[in-house]
C-alpha positions in Angstrom: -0.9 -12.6 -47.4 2.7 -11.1 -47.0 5.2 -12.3 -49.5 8.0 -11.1 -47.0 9.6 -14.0 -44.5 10.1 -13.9 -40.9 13.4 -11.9 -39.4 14.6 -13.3 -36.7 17.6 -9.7 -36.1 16.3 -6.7 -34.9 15.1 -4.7 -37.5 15.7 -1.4 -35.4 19.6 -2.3 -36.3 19.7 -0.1 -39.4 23.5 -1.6 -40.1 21.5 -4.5 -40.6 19.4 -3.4 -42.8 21.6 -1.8 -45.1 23.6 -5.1 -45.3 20.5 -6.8 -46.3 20.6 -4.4 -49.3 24.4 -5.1 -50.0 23.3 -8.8 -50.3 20.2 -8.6 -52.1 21.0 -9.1 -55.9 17.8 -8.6 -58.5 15.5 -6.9 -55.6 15.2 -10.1 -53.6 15.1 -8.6 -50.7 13.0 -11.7 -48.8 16.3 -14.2 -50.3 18.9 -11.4 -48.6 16.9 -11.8 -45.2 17.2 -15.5 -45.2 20.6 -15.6 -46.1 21.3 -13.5 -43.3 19.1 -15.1 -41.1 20.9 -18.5 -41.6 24.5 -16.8 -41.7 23.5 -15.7 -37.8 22.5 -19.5 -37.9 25.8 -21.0 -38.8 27.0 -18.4 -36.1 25.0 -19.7 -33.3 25.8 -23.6 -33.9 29.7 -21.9 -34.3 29.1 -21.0 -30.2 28.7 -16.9 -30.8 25.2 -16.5 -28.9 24.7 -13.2 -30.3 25.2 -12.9 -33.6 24.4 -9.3 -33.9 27.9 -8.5 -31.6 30.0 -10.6 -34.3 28.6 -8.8 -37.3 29.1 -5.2 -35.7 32.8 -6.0 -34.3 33.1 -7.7 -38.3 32.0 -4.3 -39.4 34.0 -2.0 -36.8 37.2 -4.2 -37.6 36.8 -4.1 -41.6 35.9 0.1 -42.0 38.5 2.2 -43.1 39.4 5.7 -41.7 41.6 7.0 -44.7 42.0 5.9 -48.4 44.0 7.3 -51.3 41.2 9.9 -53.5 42.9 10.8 -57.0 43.5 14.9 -57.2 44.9 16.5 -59.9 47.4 18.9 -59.5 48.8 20.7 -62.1 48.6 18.5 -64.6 49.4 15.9 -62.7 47.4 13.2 -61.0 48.0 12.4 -56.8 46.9 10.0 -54.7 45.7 12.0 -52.1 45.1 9.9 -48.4 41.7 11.3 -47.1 39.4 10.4 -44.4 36.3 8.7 -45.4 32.2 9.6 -44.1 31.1 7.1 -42.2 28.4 5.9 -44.8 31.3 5.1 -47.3 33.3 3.7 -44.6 30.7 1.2 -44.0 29.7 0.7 -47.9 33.3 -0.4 -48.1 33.5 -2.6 -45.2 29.7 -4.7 -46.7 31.7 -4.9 -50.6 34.8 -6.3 -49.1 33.1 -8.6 -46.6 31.1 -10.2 -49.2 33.3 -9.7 -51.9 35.7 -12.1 -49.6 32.5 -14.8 -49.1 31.1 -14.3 -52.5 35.2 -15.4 -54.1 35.3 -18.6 -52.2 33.8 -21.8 -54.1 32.0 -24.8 -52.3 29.9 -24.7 -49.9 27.0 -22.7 -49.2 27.1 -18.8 -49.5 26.0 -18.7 -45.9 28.6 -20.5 -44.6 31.4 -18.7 -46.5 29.8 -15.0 -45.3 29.7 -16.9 -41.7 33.5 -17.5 -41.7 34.3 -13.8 -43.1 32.5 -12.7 -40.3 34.2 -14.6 -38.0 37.5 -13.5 -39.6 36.9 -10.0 -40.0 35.5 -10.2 -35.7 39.3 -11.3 -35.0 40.9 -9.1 -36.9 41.8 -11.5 -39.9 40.9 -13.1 -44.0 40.2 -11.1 -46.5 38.5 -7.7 -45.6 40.8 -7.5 -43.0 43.7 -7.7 -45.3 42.2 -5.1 -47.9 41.6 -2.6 -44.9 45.2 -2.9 -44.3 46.2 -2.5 -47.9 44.2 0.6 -48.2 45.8 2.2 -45.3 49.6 0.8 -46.4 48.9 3.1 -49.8 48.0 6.1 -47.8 50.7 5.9 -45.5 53.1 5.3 -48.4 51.3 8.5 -50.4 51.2 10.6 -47.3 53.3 13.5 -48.6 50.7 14.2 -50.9 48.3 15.2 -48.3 48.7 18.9 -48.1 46.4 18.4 -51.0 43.6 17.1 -49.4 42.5 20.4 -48.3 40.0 20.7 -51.9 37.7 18.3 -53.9 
């Protein structure tokens, strides 16, 4: 008999899957399903009928096209603004997402990544916020990116 639970999201979404790795902790991979499973839940009794079009605008809204990368240059060290692969772009948009659900205290983990979805889907909270911070410190160290040319 399979030890794995019922998904009720696509599983041809591969964003999906990789955020059921992001949230799996100690290889419980079954527990990261249902969490996201009853996230999408809390969605649907929230009013969003499709749960799969708030997580992707969440995701869109909370992925960063630049960040600072440290260079050194001659013997000093720059913080050079760079654009960032896609796969890191969306690596950082899942850490900050539920970074932002896993700081909150209370209620159920679900509810809190719920909200942060929400959030992040109208351009607000937390992810939101550190999206913006990253690009403020690029903007701000934007005369150091004549060095971005080299790794």
């Amino acid at each position: 008999m399979s030890t794995k639970g019922s998904v009720s999201f696509s599983t041809q979404n591969e964003r999906l899957q990789k955020f059921v790795n992001y949230i799996m902790k100690n290889g419980k991979k079954t527990l990261a399903h249902k969490i996201l499973n009853n996230t999408f839940d809390i969605l649907r009794e929230k009013g969003y009928n499709n749960p799969e079009d708030i997580f992707d605008k969440a995701i869109d809204n909370t992925m960063p096209k630049v960040e600072c990368r440290p260079k050194r240059v001659g013997g000093s060290i720059y913080q050079v603004p760079m654009d960032v692969p896609p796969g890191r772009s969306f690596a950082l948009a899942s850490r900050w997402i539920l970074g932002a659900a896993r700081g909150k205290d209370g209620k159920d983990f679900c509810y809190f990544l719920a909200q942060e979805f929400i959030d992040a889907a109208t351009e607000t909270g937390v992810a939101v916020k550190k999206k913006l911070d990253v690009y403020k410190m690029a903007e701000a160290n934007k005369a150091f990116a004549r060095y971005a040319n080299n790794r």
